[in-house]
BAFI-3210 file (N, C-alpha, C; in Angstrom, 3 decimals, decimal comma, padded with zeros to 6 digits):
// residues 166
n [1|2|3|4|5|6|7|8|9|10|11|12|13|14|15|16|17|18|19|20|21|22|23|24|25|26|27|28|29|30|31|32|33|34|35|36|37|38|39|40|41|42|43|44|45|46|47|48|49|50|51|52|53|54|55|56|57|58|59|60|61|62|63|64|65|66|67|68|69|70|71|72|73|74|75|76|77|78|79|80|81|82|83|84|85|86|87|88|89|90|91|92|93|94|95|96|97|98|99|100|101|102|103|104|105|106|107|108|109|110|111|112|113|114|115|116|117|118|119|120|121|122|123|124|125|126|127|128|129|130|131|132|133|134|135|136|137|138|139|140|141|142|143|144|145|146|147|148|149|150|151|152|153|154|155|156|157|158|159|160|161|162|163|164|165|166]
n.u [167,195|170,218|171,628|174,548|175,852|179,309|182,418|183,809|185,870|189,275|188,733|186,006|185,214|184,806|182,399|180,728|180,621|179,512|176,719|175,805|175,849|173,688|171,354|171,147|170,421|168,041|166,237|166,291|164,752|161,816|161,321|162,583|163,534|165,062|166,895|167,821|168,503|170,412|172,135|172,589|173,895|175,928|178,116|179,315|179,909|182,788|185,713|187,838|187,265|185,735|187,820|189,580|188,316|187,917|190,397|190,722|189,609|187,045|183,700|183,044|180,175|179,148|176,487|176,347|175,897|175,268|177,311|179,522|179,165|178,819|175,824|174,229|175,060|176,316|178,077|179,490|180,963|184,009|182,877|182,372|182,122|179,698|178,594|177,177|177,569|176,195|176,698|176,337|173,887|172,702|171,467|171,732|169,109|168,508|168,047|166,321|163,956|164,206|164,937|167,678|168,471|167,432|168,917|171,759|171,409|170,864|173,245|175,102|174,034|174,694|177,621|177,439|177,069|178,797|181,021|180,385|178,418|176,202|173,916|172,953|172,990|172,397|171,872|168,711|167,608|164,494|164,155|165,340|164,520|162,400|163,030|165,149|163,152|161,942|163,862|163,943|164,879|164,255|162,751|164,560|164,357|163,601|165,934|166,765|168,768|171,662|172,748|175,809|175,904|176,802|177,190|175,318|172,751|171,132|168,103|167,711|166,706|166,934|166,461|167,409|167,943|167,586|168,564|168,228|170,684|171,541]
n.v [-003,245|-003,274|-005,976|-007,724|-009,750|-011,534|-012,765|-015,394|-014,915|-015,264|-014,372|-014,754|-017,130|-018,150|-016,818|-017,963|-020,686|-020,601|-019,052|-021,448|-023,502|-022,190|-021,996|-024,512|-025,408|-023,647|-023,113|-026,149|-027,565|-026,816|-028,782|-031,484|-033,697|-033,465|-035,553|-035,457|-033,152|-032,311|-034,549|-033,110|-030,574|-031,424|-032,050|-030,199|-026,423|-025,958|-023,654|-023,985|-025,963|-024,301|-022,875|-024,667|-026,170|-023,877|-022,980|-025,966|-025,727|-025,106|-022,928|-020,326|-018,274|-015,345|-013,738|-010,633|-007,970|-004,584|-003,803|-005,078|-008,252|-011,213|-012,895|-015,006|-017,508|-019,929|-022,999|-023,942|-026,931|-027,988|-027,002|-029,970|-032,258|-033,086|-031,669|-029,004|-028,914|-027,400|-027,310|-026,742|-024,434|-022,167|-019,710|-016,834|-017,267|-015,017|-013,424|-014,345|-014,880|-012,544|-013,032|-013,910|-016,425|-016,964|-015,085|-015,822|-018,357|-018,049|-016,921|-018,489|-020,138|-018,301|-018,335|-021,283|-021,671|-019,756|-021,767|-023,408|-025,297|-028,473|-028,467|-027,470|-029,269|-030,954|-031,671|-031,295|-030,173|-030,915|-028,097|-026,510|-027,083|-025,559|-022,898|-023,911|-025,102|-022,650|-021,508|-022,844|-025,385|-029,272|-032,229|-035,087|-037,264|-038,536|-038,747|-040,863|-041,400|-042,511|-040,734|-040,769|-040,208|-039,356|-041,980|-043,405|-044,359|-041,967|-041,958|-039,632|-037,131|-035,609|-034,129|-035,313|-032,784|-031,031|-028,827|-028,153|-026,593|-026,868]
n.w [051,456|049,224|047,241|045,753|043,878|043,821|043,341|045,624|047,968|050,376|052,980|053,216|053,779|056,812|057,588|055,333|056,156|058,170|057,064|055,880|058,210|060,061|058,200|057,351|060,231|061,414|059,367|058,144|060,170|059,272|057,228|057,703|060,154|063,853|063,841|061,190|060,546|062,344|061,378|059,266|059,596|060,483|058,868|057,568|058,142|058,626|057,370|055,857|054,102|052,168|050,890|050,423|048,542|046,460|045,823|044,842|042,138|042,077|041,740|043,899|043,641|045,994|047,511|048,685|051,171|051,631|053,058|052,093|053,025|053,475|052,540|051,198|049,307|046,340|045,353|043,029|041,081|038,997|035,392|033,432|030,636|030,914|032,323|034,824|038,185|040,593|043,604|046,467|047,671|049,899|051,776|054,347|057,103|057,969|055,446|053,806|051,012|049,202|046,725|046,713|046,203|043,609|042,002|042,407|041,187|038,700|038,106|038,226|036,040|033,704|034,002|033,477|030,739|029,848|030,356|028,299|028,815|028,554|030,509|033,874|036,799|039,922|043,446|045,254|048,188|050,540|050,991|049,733|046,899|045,527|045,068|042,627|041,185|040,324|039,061|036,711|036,732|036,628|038,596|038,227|039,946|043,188|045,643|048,215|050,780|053,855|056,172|058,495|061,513|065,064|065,517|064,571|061,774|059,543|057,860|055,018|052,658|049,448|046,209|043,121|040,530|037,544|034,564|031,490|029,057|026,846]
ca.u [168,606|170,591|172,808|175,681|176,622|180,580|183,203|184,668|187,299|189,218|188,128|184,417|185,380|184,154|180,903|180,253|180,514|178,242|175,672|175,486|174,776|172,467|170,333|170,348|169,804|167,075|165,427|165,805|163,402|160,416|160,800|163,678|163,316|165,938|168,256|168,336|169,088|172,182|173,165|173,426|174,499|177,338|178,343|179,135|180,874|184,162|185,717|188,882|186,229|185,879|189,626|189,915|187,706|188,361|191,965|190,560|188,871|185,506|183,810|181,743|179,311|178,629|175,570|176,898|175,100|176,132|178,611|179,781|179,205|178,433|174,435|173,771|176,116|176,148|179,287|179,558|182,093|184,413|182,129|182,365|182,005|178,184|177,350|178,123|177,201|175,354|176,679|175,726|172,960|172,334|170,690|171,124|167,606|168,307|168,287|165,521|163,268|164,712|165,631|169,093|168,547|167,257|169,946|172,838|170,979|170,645|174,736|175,634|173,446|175,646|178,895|177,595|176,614|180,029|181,441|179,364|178,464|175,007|173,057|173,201|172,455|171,894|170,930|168,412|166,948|163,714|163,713|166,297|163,754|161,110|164,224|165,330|162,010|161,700|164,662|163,812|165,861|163,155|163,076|164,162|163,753|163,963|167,632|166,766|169,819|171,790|173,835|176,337|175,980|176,610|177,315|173,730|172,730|170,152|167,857|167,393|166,407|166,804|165,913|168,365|167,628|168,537|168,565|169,128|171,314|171,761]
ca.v [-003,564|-004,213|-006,882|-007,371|-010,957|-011,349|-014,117|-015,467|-014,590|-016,176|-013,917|-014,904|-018,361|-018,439|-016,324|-019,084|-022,136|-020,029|-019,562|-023,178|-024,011|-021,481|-022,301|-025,771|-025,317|-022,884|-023,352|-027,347|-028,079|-027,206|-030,172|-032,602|-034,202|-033,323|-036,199|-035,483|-031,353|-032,798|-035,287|-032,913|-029,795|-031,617|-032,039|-028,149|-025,566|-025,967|-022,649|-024,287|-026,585|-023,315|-022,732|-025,781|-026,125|-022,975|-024,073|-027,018|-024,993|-024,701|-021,622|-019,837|-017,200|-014,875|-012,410|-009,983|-007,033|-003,247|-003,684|-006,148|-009,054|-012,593|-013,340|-016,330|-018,305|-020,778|-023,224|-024,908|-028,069|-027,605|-027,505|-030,692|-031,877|-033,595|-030,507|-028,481|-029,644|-027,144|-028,535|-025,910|-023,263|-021,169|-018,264|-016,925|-017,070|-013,486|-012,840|-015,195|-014,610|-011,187|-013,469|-014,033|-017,989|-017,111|-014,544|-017,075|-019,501|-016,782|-016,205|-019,971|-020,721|-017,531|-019,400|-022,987|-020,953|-019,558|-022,549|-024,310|-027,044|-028,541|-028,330|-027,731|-030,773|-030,660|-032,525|-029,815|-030,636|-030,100|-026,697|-025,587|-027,989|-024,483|-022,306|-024,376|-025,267|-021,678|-021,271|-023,920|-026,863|-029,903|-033,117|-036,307|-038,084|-038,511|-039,728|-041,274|-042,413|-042,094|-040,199|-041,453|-039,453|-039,392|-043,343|-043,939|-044,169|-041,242|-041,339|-038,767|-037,517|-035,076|-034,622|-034,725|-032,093|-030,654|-028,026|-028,380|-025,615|-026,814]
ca.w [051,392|048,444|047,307|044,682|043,858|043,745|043,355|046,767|048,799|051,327|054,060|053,274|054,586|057,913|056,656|054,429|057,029|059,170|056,885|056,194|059,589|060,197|057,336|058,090|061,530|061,292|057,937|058,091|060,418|058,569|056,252|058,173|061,488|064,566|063,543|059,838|060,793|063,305|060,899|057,676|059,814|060,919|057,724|057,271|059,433|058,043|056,600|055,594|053,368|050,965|050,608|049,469|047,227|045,333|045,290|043,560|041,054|042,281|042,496|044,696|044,215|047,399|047,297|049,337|051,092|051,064|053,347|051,568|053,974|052,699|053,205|050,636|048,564|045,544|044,879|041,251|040,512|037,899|034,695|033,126|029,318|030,929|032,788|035,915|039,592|041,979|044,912|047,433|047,272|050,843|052,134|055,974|057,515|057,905|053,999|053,079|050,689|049,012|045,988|046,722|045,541|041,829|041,685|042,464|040,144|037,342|037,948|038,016|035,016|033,111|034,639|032,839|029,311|029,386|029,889|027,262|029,359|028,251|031,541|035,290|037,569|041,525|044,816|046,329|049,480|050,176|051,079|047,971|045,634|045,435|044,275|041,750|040,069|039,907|038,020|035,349|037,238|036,766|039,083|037,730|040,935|044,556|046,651|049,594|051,391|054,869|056,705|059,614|062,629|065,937|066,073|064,014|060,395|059,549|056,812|054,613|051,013|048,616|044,942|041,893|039,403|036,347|034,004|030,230|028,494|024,855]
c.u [168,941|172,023|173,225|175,971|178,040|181,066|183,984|185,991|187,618|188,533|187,074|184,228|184,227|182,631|179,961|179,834|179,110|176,762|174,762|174,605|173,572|170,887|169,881|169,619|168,342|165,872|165,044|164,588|162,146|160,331|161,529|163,274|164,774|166,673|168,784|169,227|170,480|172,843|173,853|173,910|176,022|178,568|179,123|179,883|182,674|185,076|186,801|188,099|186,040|187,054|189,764|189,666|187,915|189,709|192,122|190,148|187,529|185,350|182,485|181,293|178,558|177,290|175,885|175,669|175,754|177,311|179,688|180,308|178,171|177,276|174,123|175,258|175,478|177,763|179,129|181,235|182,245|183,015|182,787|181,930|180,158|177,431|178,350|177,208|177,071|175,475|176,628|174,655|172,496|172,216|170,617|169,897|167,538|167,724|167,214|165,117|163,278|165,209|167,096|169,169|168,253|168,598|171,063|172,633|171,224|172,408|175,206|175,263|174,529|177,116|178,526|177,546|178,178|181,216|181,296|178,993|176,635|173,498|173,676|172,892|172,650|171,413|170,203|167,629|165,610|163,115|164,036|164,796|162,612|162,098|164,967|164,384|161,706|162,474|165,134|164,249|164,195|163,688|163,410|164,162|164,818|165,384|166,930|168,081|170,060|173,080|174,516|176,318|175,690|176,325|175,640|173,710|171,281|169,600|167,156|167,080|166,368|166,058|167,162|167,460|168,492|167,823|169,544|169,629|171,277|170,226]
c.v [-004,045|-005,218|-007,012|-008,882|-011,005|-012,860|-014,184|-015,041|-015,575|-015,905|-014,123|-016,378|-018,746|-017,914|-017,250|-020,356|-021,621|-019,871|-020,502|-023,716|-023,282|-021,735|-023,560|-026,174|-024,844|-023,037|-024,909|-027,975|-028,146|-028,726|-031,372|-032,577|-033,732|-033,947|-035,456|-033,782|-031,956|-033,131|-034,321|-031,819|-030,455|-031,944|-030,758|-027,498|-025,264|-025,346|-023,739|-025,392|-025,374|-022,959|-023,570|-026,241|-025,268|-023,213|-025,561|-027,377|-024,824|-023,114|-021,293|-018,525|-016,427|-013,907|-011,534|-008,559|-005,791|-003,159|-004,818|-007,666|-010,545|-012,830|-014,349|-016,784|-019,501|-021,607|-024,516|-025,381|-027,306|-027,882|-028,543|-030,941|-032,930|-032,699|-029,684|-028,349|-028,095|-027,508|-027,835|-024,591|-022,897|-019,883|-018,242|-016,458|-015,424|-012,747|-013,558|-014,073|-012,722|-011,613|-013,467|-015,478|-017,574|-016,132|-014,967|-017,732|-018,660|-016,422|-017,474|-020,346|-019,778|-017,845|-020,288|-022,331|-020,459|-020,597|-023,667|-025,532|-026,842|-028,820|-027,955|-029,044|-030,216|-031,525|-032,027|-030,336|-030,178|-028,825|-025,647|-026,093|-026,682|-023,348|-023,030|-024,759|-024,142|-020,984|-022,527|-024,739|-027,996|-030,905|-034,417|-037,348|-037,924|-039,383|-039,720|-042,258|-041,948|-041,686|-040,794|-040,111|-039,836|-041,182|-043,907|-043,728|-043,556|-040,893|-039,834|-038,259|-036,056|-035,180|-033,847|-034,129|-031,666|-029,749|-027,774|-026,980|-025,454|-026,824]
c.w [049,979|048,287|046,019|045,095|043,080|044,049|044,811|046,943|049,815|052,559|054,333|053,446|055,838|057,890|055,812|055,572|057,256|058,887|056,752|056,937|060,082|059,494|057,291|059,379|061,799|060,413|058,169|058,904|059,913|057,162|056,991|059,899|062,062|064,340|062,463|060,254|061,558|062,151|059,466|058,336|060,467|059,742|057,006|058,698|059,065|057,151|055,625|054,013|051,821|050,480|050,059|048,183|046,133|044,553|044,374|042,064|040,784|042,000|042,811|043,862|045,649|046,712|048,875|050,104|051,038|051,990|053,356|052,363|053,176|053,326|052,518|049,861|047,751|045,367|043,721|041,367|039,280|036,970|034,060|031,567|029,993|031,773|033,915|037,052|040,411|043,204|046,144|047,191|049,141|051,214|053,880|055,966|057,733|056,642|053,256|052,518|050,007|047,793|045,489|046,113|043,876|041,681|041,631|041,338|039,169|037,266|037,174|036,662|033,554|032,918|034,091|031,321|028,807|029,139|028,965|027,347|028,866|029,265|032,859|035,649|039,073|042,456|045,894|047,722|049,433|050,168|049,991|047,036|044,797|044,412|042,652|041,072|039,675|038,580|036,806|035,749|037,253|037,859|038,767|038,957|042,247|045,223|047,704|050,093|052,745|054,979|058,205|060,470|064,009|066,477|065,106|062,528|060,003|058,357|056,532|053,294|050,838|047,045|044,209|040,636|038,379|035,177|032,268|029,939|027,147|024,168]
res [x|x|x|x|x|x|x|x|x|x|x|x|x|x|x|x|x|x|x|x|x|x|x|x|x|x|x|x|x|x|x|x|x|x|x|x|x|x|x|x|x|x|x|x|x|x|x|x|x|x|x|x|x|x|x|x|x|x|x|x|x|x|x|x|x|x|x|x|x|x|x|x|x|x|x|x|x|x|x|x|x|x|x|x|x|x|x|x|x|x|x|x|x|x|x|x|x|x|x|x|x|x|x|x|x|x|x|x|x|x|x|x|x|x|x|x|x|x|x|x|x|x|x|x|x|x|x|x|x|x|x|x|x|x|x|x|x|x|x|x|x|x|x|x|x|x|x|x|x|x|x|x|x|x|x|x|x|x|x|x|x|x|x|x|x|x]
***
C-alpha cells in the first residue's frame, strides 16, 4: 500500500479522533496500565477538537492512503520564535509500522525549517518515544504527572524531547 502525506481537511475530522482512540486503545497497553489507557483515551475522540485547532492556526499533517483516507496524523502548534510543539503524533494500529511516523516527522521537521524556528520539542509517550529518537528528537527528561479521570487522579508519564534545527 501506498501513502501520500497531505494537509488536513475538515472532513478528516472524525478520521482523526478515531485514530486517536484506536491507537491509544490498542497500542497503549503494551507500555500503560488499564487506568492510564482510560484516563488518556478519554482525553481524545473529539472531531470538533481538530476544527478548532486548525482555525487556531495549528496544523495537521494526515498520511493518507490511496484512497485517500486518513491512517496516521501529526499536529504542530503555531511555530514559535523558541521552537515548534509536536503535540500529537498517531498511527491507526492498522497502519503501524509502514513508516508513516518518520514520514510525518520528516514533514513537520520541513514545516519548522521553513518556518525558521530553531528546534522541534515534544511530549512522546512511551510508545511515540522509539519514533522520535529515530528521527533525531533526543530525551531531555522524563514527565511524570496525573491525569483526572473517572472521579480519580491517574498517574502517568511521558518524556519531553527535542530536536535542534539551528
Amino acid at each position: 500500500m501506498s501513502y501520500r502525506i497531505r494537509l488536513f481537511r475538515e472532513d478528516d475530522a472524525d478520521a482523526l479522533a478515531a485514530i486517536a482512540v484506536r491507537a491509544i486503545e490498542l497500542i497503549g497497553p503494551r507500555a500503560y496500565s488499564r487506568d492510564q489507557v482510560a484516563a488518556w483515551a478519554a482525553r481524545h475522540g473529539d472531531d470538533r477538537y481538530f476544527i478548532e485547532r486548525v482555525r487556531d492556526g495549528q496544523t495537521i499533517f494526515i498520511a493518507a492512503d490511496e484512497g485517500d483516507h486518513p491512517c496516521a496524523y501529526t499536529l504542530l502548534e503555531v511555530p514559535e520564535a523558541d521552537g515548534c510543539h509536536v503535540d500529537h503524533l498517531y498511527c491507526d494500529p492498522d497502519h503501524t509500522r509502514r513508516g508513516l511516523a518518520e514520514q510525518l516527522l520528516a514533514r513537520a521537521e520541513r514545516f519548522a525549517r521553513d518556518a525558521r524556528t530553531p528546534r522541534l520539542y515534544t511530549e512522546a509517550s512511551e510508545l511515540a518515544r522509539p519514533a522520535f529518537e529515530r528521527a533525531g528528537y533526543r530525551v531531555e527528561h522524563r514527565r511524570d504527572f496525573r491525569m483526572e479521570h473517572a472521579g480519580r487522579s491517574v498517574p502517568i508519564h511521558n518524556y519531553a524531547m527535542e530536536k535542534p534545527l539551528a
